[in-house]
N, C-alpha and C positions, 0 to 999 in steps of 0.2 A: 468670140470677141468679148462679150458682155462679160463672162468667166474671169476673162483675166481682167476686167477693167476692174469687175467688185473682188479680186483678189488682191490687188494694186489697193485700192482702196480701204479695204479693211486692213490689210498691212500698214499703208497710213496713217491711220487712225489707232491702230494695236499696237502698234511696233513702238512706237514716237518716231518715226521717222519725217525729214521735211519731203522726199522725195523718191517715189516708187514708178520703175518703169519695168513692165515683165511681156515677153513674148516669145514663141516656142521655147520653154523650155531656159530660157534666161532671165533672171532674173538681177537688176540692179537696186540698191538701195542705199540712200544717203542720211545722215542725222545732222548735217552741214547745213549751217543758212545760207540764202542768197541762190543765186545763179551761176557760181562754177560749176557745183556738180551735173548741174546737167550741162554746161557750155563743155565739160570734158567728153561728154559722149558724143557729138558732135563727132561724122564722118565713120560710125561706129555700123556699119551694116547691119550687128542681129539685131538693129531697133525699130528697122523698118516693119510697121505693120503690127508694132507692139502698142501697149498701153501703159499709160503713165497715172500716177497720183500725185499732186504738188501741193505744199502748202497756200501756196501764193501764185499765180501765173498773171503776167501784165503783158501786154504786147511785147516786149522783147523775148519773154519764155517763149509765149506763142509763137512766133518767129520761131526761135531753136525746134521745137517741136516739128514743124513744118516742116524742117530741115529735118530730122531725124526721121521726118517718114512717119508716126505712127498715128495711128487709125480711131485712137482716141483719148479724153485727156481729162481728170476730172481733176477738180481744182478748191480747195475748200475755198480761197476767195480768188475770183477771177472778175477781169477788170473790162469793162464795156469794147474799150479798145482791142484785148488779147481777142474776145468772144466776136468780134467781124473778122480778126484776122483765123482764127479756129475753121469760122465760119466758110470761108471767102477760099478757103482750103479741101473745104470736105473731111475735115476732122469732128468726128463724133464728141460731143461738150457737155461735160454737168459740174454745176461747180452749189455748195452749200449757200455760199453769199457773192450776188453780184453786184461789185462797186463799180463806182463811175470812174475812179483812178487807185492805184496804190500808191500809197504816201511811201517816204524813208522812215526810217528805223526810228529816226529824233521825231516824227510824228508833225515838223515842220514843213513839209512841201510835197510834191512828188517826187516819187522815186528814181534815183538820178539812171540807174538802166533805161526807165519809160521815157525818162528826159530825152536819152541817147538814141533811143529809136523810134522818138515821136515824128519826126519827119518820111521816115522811111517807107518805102511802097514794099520794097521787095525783101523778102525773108533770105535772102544768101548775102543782100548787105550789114546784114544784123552783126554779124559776127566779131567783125570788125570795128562795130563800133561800141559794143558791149567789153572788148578787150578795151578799146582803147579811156571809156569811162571807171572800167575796172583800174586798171595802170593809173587814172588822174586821180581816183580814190585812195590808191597806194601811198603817192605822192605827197597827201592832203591838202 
């Protein structure tokens, strides 16, 4: 397990990529901002039990994560919030920098995914609600 986490990892950090997930044998990688690429793997079986590397993880990734199944998740900055839901999962966690929130992009507020799943208890309602702040983001 640790194998592929510091595989995932260093690929992160070598490659420039935002988003590394690999296990038996698959390997996924994204150079995409944001939280589609991983909301695409969602429902994706060879990820259960895999390991991810993200640039950013905030309790909405977390969520996804949770949902994808895998067994552990390092995160250069991961957010107080993701790291109880990680937590509260039995998902193995190391992240470089641990914040209290992830801000947006304009560096004005929080981040409007954490917005979308700041009330939420459970990780299978995330989905839903991360499409639907994605779609009002589209919108403007």
């Amino acid at each position: 397990m640790l194998d592929e986490l510091t595989y995932a990892k260093k690929m992160l950090q070598l490659g420039g990529y935002t988003l590394v997930v690999c296990g038996e044998g698959n390997v996924f990688v994204s150079e995409d901002r944001g939280i589609r690429p991983l909301l695409s793997l969602i429902g994706e079986e060879q990820w259960i039990g895999a390991c991810a590397a993200d640039k950013i993880v905030g309790k909405a990734a977390a969520m996804l994560y949770v949902l994808l199944g895998v067994k552990a998740v390092y995160a250069e900055v991961l957010s107080e919030s993701a790291r109880a839901v990680l937590q509260a999962n039995g998902i193995v966690y190391d992240c470089h920098t641990l914040t209290e929130q992830i801000i947006n992009r304009e560096g004005s507020g929080i981040c409007p995914m954490e917005r979308a799943v700041a009330a939420l208890e459970h990780p299978a309602d995330a989905p839903a609600a991360i499409h639907s702040a994605l779609e009002a983001l589209k919108k403007g």
